[in-house]
N, C-alpha and C positions, 0 to 999 in steps of 0.2 A: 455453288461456291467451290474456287477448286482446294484441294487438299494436301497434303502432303506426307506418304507412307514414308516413316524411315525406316531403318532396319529394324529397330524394336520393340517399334508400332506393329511394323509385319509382322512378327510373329504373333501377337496378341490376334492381328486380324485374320489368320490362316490357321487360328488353335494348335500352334505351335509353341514349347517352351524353350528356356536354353541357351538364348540367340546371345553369338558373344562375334566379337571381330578383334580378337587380338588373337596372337599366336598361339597362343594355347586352347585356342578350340573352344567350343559349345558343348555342354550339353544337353540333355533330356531326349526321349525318343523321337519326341514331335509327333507319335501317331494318335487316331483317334478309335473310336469303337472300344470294344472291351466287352465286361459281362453285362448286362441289362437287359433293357427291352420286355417284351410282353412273356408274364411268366417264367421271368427272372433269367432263361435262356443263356449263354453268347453270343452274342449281335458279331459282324463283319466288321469291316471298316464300312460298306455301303449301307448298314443296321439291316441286312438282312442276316435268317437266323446261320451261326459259323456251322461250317463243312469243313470236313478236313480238306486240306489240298489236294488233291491229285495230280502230279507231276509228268506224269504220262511216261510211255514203256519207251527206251531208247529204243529197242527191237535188238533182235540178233543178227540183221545183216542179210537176212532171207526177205527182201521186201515187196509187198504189192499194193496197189494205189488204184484207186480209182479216180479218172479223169472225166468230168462232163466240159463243154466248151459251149458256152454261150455268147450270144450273137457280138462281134465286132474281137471275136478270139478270146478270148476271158477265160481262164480254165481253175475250176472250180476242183480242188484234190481231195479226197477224205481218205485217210489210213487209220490204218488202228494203232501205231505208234510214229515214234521220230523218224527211223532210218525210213522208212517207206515212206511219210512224206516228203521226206527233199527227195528221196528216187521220183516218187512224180512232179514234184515241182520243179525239177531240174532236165527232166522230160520234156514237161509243157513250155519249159522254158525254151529249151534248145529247138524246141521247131520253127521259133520265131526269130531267134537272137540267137545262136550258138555260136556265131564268127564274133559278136560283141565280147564275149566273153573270152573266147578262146586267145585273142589277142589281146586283150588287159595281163590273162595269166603270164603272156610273156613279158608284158612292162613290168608286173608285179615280181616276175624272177628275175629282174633286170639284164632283160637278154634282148630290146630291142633294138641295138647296134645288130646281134648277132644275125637277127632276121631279119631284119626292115634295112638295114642300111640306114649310114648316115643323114637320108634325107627326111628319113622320118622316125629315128631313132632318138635316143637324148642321153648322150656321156650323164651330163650331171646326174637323170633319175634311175640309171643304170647302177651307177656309183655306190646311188644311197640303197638303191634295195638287194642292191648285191651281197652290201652290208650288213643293212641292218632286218633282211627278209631273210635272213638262211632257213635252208628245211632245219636245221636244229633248234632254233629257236623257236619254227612256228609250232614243230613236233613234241617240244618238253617242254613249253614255257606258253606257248598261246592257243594251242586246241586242248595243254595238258589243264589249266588251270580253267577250261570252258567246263560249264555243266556238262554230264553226261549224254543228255539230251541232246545238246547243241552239237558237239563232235558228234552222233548217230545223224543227226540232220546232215553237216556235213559231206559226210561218209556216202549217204543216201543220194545227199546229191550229185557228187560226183557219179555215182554208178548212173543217174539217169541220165548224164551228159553225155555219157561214155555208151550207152545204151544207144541214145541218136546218132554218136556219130557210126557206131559198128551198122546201124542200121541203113544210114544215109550212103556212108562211103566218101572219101576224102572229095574225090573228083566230082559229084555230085552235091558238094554243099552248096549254099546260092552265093552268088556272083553280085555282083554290086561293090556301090564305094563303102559297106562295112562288110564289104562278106570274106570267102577263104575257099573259095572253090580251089584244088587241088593245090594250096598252099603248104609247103613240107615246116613251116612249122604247129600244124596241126598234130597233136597226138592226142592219148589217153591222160586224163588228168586223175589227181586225188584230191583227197579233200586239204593235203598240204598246199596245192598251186592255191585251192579257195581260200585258206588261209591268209596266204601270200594277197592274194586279190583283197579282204574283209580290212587286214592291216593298214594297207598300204592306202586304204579311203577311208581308216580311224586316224593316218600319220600327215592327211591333205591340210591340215590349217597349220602344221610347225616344219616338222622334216621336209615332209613332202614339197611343203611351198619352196624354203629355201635350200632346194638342192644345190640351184647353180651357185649359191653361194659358198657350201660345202667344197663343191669341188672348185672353186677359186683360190680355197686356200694353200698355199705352197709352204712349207717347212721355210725360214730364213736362212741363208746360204751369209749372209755378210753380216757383219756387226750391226748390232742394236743402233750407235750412232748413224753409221750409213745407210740401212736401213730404213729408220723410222719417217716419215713423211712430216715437214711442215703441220702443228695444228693450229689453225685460227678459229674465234670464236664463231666467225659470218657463217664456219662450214657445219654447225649443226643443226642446219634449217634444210628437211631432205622437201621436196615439193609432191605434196599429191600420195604422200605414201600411205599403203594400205598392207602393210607388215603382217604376214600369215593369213591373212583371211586368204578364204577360197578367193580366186578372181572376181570382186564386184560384177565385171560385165558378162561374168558368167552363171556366176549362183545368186540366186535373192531370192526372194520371197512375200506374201503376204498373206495375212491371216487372221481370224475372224472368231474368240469364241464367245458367244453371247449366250449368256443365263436368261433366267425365265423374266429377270426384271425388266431384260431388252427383247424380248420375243413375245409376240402378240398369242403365243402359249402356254402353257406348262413346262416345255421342255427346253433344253439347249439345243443351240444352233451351231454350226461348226464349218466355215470356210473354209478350206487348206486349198492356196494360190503357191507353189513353190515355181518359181523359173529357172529351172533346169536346162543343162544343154541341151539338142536338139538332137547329137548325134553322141555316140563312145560310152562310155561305161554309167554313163553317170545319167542316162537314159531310163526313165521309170516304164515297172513293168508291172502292168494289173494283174492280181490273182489273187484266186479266194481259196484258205489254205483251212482243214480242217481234223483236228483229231478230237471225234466225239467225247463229248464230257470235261476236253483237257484243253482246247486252241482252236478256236473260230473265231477267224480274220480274214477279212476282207479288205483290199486297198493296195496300195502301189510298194515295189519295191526294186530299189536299184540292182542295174544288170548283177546276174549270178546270187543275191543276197538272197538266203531262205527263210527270211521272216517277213512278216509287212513293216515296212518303218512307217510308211503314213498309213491311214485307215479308219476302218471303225470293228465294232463288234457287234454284237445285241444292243449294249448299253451306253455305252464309250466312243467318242469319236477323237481322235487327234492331228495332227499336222505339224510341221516344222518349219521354220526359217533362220534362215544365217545367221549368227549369232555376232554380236560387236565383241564378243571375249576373247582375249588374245592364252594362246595356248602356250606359249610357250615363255621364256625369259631369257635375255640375254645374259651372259656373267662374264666383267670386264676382270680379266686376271692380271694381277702386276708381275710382269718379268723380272729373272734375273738378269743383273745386266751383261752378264758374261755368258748367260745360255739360254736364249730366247725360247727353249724345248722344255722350261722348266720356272713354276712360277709357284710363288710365294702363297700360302694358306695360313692366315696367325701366326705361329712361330715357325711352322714347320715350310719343307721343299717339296714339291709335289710333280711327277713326271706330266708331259704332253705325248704318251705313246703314238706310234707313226703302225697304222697298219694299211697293209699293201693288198691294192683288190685287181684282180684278174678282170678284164669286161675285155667281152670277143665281139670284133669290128667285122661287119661284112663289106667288102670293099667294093668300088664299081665292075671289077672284073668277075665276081663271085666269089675268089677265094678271102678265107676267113684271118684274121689278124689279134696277135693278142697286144691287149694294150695296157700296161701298170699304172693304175693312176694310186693315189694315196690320198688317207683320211686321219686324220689326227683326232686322238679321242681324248677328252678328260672327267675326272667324274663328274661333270654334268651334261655332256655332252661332246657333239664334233665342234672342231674348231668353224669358225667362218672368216673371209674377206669380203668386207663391206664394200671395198672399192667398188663392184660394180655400180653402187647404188649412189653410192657420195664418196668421194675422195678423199673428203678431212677424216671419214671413220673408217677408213678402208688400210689394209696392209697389214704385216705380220713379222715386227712390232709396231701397232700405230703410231700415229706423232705423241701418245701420251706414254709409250713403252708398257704397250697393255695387247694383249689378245683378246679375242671375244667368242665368247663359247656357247652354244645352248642348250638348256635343258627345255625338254620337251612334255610338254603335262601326258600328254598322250603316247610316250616309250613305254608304258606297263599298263596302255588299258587293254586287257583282254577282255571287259565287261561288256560293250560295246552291242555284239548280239543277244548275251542276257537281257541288256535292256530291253530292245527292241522286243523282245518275247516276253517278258513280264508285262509290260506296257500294251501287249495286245492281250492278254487276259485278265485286266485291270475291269471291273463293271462298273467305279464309277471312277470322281475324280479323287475321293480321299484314295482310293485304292493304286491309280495312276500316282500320286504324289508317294507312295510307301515302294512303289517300281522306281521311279525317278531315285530311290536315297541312295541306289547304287552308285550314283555320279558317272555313268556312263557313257552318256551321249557324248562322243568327242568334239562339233562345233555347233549347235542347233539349238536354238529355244523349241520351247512345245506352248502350243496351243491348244487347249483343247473344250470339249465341252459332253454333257452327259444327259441320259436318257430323264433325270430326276431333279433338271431344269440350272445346272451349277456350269457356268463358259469358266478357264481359267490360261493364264498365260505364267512361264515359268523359263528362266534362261539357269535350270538345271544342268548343269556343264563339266565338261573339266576346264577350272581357273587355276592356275597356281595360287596358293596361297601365300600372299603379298597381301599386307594393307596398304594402304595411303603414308600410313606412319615406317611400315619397314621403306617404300618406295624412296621417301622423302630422304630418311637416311644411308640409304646402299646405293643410292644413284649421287657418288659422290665425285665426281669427276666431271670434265667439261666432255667427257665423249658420251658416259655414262647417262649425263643431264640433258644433253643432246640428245638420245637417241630414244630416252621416256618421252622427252617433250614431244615425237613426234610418234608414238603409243608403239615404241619399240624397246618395252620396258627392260630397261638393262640395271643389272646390282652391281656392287664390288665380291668377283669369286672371289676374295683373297681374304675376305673374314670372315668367319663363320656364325656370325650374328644374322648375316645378308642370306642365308640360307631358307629356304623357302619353308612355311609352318606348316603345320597338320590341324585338323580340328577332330576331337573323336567324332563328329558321324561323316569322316569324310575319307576317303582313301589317303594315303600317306603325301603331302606335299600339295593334295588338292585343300580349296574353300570347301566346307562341309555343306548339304543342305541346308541349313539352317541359314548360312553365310551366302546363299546367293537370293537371287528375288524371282518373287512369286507374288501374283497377285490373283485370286478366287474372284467372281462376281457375288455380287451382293446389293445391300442395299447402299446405293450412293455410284453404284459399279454394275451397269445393265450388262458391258461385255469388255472385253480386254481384246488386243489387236497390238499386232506389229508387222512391220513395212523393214526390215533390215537395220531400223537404227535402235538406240539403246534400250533397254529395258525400262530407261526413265520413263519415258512414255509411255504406256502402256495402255493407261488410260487418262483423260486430260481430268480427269476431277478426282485422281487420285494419282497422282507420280510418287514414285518409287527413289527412295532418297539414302546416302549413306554406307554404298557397297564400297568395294573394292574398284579403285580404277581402271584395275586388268579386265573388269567384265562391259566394262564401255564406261563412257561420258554421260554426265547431268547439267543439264541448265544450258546443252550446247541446243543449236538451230539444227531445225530436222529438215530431212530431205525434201521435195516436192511432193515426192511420191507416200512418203509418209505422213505428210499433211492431208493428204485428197484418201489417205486411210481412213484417218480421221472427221474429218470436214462430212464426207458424204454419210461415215457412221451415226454423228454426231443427228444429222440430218434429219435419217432415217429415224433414231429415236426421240426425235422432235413429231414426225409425221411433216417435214418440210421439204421433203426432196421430190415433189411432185411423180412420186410414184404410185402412193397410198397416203388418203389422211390418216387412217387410222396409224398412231406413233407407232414402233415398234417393228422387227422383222419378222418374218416369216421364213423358212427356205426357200419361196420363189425370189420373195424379195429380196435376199441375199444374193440368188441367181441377177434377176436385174441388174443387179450392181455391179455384180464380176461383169456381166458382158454390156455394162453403160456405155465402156469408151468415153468415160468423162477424162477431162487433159484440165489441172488446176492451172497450168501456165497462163492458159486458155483464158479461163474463167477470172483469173485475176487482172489480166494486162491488154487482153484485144481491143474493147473501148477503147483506152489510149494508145494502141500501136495504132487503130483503126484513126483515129483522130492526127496520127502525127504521118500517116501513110497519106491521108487527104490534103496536106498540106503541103506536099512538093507540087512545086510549078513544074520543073525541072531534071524529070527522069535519068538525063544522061549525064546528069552530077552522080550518080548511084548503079547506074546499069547500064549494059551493055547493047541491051534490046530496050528502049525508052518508052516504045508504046507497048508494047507488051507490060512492062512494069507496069505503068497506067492503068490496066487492067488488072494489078494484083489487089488492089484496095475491094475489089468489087468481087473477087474472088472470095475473098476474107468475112468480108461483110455477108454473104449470103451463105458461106459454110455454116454447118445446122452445129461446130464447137466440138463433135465427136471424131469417134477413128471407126467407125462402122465402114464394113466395105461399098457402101453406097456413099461417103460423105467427101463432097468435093470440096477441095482447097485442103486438106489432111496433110497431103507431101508439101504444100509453100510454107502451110507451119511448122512443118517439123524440120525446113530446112531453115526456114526465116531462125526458128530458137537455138536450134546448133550451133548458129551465130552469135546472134545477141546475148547466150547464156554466158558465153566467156563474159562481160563486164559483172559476174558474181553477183556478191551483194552491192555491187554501185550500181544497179539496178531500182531498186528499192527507194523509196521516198522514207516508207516507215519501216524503221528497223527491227530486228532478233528481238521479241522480249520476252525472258524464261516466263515468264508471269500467264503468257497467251503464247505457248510454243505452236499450235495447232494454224495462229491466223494472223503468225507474224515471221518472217519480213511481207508488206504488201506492197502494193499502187505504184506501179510504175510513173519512176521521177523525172515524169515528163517537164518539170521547172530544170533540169540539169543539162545543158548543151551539148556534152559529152552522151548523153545516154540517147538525147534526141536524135543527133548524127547516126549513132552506135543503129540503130531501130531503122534508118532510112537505105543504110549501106547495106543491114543484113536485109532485108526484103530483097533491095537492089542483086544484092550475091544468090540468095534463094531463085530469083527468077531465072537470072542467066543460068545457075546447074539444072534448072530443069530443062529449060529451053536447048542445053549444050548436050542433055542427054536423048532431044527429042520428044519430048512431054509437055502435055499443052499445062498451065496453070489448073486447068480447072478438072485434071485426068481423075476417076474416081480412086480413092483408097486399097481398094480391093483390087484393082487394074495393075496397081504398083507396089503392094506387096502382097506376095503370095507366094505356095508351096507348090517347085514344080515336082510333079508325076509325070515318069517318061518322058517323050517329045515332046507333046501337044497340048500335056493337059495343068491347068495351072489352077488350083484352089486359092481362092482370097482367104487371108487371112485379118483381121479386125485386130486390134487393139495396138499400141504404139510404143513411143519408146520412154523405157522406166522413168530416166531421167525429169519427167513433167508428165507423169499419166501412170493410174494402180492397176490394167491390164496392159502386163507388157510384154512386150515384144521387141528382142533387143537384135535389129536385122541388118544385115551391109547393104549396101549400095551395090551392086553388079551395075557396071557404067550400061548406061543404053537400053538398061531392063527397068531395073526396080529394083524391091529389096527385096529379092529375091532369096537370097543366102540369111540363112532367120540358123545360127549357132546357137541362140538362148532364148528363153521367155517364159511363157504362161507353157506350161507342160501337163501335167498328174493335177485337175482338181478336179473338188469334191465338196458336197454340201450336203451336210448330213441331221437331220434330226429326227424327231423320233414322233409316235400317235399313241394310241392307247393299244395296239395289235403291239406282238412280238415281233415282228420285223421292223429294223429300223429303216426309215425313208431317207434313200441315201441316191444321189444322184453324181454323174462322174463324166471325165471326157480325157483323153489323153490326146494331144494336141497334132502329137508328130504319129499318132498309132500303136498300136502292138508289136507291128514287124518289123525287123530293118533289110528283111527280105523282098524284093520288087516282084516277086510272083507269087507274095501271099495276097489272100486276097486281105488281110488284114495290115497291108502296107500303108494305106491309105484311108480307110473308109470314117476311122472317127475323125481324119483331120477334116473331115467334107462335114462331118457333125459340129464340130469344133466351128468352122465359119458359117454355118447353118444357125447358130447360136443356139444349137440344139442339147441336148444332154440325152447320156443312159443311163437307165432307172435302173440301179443296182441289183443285180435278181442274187439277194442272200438266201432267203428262208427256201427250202426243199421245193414247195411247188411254185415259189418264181423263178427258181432255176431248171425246172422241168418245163417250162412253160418257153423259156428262152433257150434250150439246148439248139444247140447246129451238131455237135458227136459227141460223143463217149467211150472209152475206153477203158478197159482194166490193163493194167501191167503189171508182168511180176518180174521177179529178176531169177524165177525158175526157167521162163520160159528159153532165156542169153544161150 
């Protein structure tokens, strides 16, 4: 029977008190533990007996590390404080990655005109972090308000950056399409440029995203009348818009944490799928990070970053995916009509200050160019022009004699890597949720699951704090109602009622803990799971009802790929997906899963494409190659339904659906119904003439691009897409595209090859759970490898593991990592 969490239901259900959703905030602390337990003692939040903290020594800047490296480049660091772990981590880092990084620091200082040149530079993110990245701000306002800890980390790591390159030598770096071998904008870095770098990917889902919109906006040079653009109502319908989020086709996600009531053991289970790019900063990098007594963690972390974001520990396991929360808020200001630089607040006049930023142009001839562009700031933010995106909301002053401003949830998170480091020394999940109350994570739900059988799923975030009820009333204009309706939540800046709330457990203008959703397993709840779309889902017998519509959508239609989240979960704890009778998972069995190569598209519609592909007489009504076509039915019909590198007919489906996916839901016989969001829209509406044609042209189009590329219909999977190494050598790659399938692989077409070119996908996963030994059972594979050096040997070697459908058995505990050493090394920073 499915169920329905609202918000103050949740809190009852996660031993939570407090829980309020108006503007004045929650309270209570929401934690658990306290005094109790055996012999009256104090119990933890995990009821083990309390210790005090121990925080660990930031160090004095004299540091040494010890490095082991175990097989496929894994480098395992143990210091006795902070600064001496990132000096090794930033060491072990730079042997593999140090051009990834080194050039982010310059996007991050917004100096990639100055070096890169126009071709591969970007005015707009030059603009914004020129601005909003100065060393002042990261040096007294965002390393100043980080723990002690974290700047000594910092610090640390810069020196071992800098450590590699005095070691390496400029002209000696590696060479390749991410390297910087004798590149002159290499230098010496501090823990300011990391800074620069940690901000600038907590600022990717508001600022970051809409730079070029920043820099679109121009000061108004003519009257408000002449000015202002026509507005109609038809123009506030934008198509397809995905306002702030990171790139869908670039960042996603899926993920898996399952309690002991969905696991065929005692303990929790912990999937983390993230699809990361393939190539740049945003590149995950394994290593196992350790300060005795104080921080052991194991797991992936984005280029340059010194903490693990994803991972596990002894007892804890977590993982992340993209979150539906929108970071930021639009605020439509009403001009004055005689000084469009200056707009009304309640009674009062309030300036639109014009500040001037310098960005240096490297031009085709070498020499350097300075170029003025200008940012318009007000107290909620930069100004924007919407033009690019839609015309009716675009210009400065709109057709409604308004500007559009934004505030950004994420302009004062310095919290960001505290999180990340409390959450890796959390030992269970009440202890992770009491890490989480910081509100740090800038766009990510967590996942996770624990050693003492509890899976749990949480889109802990920064949301502005907005309800339903401030939305309804501050989005009062046709641009304003416009621009929410398509979740580009915009208010009226011009009252001060529309101004964003606080809640006491939440940082100032964000949704508090209490305010956003979270749901524990338990009984009715074997595991919790998300694919990218809302928190609604989370589990189908228990939806999550009642948030804020800044943190995603309820009651809407989930994606393919979130369904086949679902669908084969559901399965599995039935004991029906013919893997295992026995109901419930295992960590193999969750392996199985990750690399099934099940496609729901597949699974719901080929009988009837199969049925309507049989019934053309007539091939060159539909193709170009008519007996060829002929043979696509038969293709189809004997494919074994997966994207495994052995499975033939993989490419005619995935071209056949690129097609026929354009007719959306007029695809569908049986519609959306919130009631069965899991196993609704279904059955291809083969009774509809339009969809039947629709299904016989896309087959017909699928054959001729394979056939125009060279490619017989029935070429195997693995043959056409894959990761080249070198000249010669080409690794299959398995699983397909997000769109219709939960292993994915999001790869282009290279005419005449394959899909060769793979930007994004299955990257950094992990499955982790735990036995009755002190080492957790944690398995791992990183898709694209350790290096983006072409003469490490760690270039390539997990991606040949990765299509092997193989995994590496994580060597945490002391003698499984002595057991998988390749080297070792001590470093001090005496030795420089």
């Amino acid at each position: 029977m499915k169920r329905t969490l609202t918000l103050i239901a949740l809190c009852a259900a996660v031993g939570t008190m407090g829980c309020s959703s108006d503007d004045g905030g929650s309270g209570g602390d929401g934690g658990a533990g306290g005094d109790g337990g055996a012999g009256g003692g104090a119990l933890d939040l995990c009821g083990n007996p309390a210790t005090e903290e121990n925080p660990g020594d930031p160090g004095d800047g004299n540091y040494t590390a010890d490095i082991v490296w175990t097989t496929y480049g894994i480098p395992h660091v143990t210091a006795d404080d902070w600064g001496s772990l990132g000096y090794g981590a930033g060491y072990a880092y730079a042997r593999e990655n140090y051009c990834v990084l080194m050039k982010e620091i310059v996007r991050a200082n917004g100096e990639s005109l100055r070096w890169f040149g126009e071709d591969e530079g970007s005015l707009a993110d030059d603009l914004v972090y020129r601005f909003f990245n100065t060393d002042q701000y990261i040096e007294d306002v965002f390393l100043a308000e980080a723990d002690p800890t974290l700047t000594a980390l910092a610090e640390g790591y810069a020196a071992g950056l800098n450590r590699y390159l005095a070691e390496t030598g400029v002209d000696n770096l590696p060479a390749g399409a991410e390297g910087c071998r004798s590149a002159d904008w290499v230098r010496e870095v501090t823990e300011i440029d990391l800074g620069k770098v940690y901000r600038k990917l907590i600022l990717r889902a508001g600022i970051g995203t809409l730079a070029p919109l920043i820099l679109a906006a121009e000061a108004p040079t003519m009257s408000m009348a002449a000015a202002a653009p026509e507005l109609v109502p038809e123009s506030v319908v934008i198509e397809e818009s995905s306002w702030g989020l990171p790139d869908a086709t670039a960042m996603g996600s899926n993920a898996y944490g399952i309690g002991a009531e969905g696991s065929q053991t005692d303990h929790g289970i912990l999937l983390g799928n993230p699809h990361f790019p393939w190539t740049g900063p945003e590149r995950w990098f394994i290593q196992h990070l350790t300060i005795p007594g104080v921080y052991d963690v194991m797991g992936a972390s984005l280029q340059g970053v010194p903490v693990v974001n994803i991972g596990f520990n002894e007892n804890l396991a977590w993982t992340h995916t993209v979150s539906t929360g929108r970071r930021f808020t639009g605020y439509e200001l009403r001009l004055l009509e005689d000084d469009p630089m200056k707009y009304t607040y309640d009674s009062e006049v309030r300036d639109i200050e014009t500040f001037e930023v310098t960005i240096q142009v490297k031009l085709e001839n070498g020499t350097i160019e300075d170029r003025i562009e200008e940012i318009y700031m007000t107290e909620y933010g930069p100004i924007v022009d919407l033009a690019l995106v839609n015309a009716g909301f675009g210009g400065w002053p709109t057709g409604n004699d308004t500007a559009i401003a934004i505030r950004d949830a994420n302009f004062d998170n310095t919290r960001a890597l505290s999180q990340f480091q409390e959450m890796g020394k959390a030992d269970c999940i009440a202890e992770l949720e009491e890490a989480l109350k910081m509100i740090g994570l800038p766009w990510v739900n967590t996942i996770a699951a624990d050693r003492d059988g509890t899976g749990y799923y949480a889109d802990v975030s920064t949301v502005p704090h907005v309800t339903a009820e401030k939305l309804a009333d501050c989005s009062d204009s046709i641009i304003a109602a416009g621009l929410t309706a398509n979740r580009f939540f915009t208010l009226n800046g011009s009252r001060s009622e529309c101004q964003w709330g606080t809640d006491t457990d939440g940082p100032e203008g964000l949704l508090g803990f209490e305010n956003l959703p979270k749901l524990p397993t338990g009984p009715g709840v074997p595991y919790t799971a998300n694919a990218n779309d809302a928190y609604w889902l989370s589990n189908p017998d228990m939806l999550l009802e009642g948030f804020s519509p800044l943190i995603g959508s309820e009651g809407i239609q989930q994606s393919l790929r979130t369904r086949q989240t679902f669908v084969q979960a559901e399965e599995r704890i039935a004991g029906t997906d013919g893997l295992d009778t026995t109901p419930g998972f295992t960590v193999e069995l969750v392996q199985e899963a990750m690399y099934g190569n099940r496609n729901i598209a597949e699974e719901l519609t080929r009988p009837d494409v199969l049925t309507i592909c049989q019934s053309v007489g007539d091939w060159s009504v539909y193709s170009d190659n008519p007996v060829d076509a002929a043979t696509a039915c038969d293709v189809l019909d004997t494919w074994d339904g997966r994207f495994d590198n052995d499975s033939q007919g993989a490419m005619l489906w995935t071209e056949f659906w690129r097609r026929v996916d354009d007719l959306g839901n007029d695809l569908w016989a049986v519609p959306f119904d919130a009631s069965d969001p899991v196993n609704t829209p279904n059955t291809l509406d083969d009774d509809d003439p339009t969809v039947v044609e629709a299904v016989k042209q896309s087959l017909g189009d699928a054959v001729d691009f394979m056939l125009a590329n060279g490619i017989p219909l029935d070429r195997l999977w693995g043959d056409v897409q894959f990761r080249p190494v070198g000249d010669s050598t080409r690794i299959p790659i398995h699983g397909g595209n997000p769109r219709f399938m939960f292993s994915a692989i999001s790869a282009r077409f290279v005419d005449g090859v394959g899909y060769s070119n793979i930007p994004t996908g299955n990257s950094y996963i992990q499955t982790v759970t735990w036995d009755e030994t002190e080492c957790p059972d944690a398995y791992a594979v990183l898709t694209y490898s350790q290096s983006t050096n072409p003469e490490s040997a760690h270039f390539a070697d997990l991606t040949q593991v990765y299509s092997d459908k193989s995994w590496n058995d994580m060597p945490f505990c002391e003698a499984d990592i002595e057991a998988e050493k390749i080297d070792e090394m001590v470093i001090s920073s005496s030795e420089n």
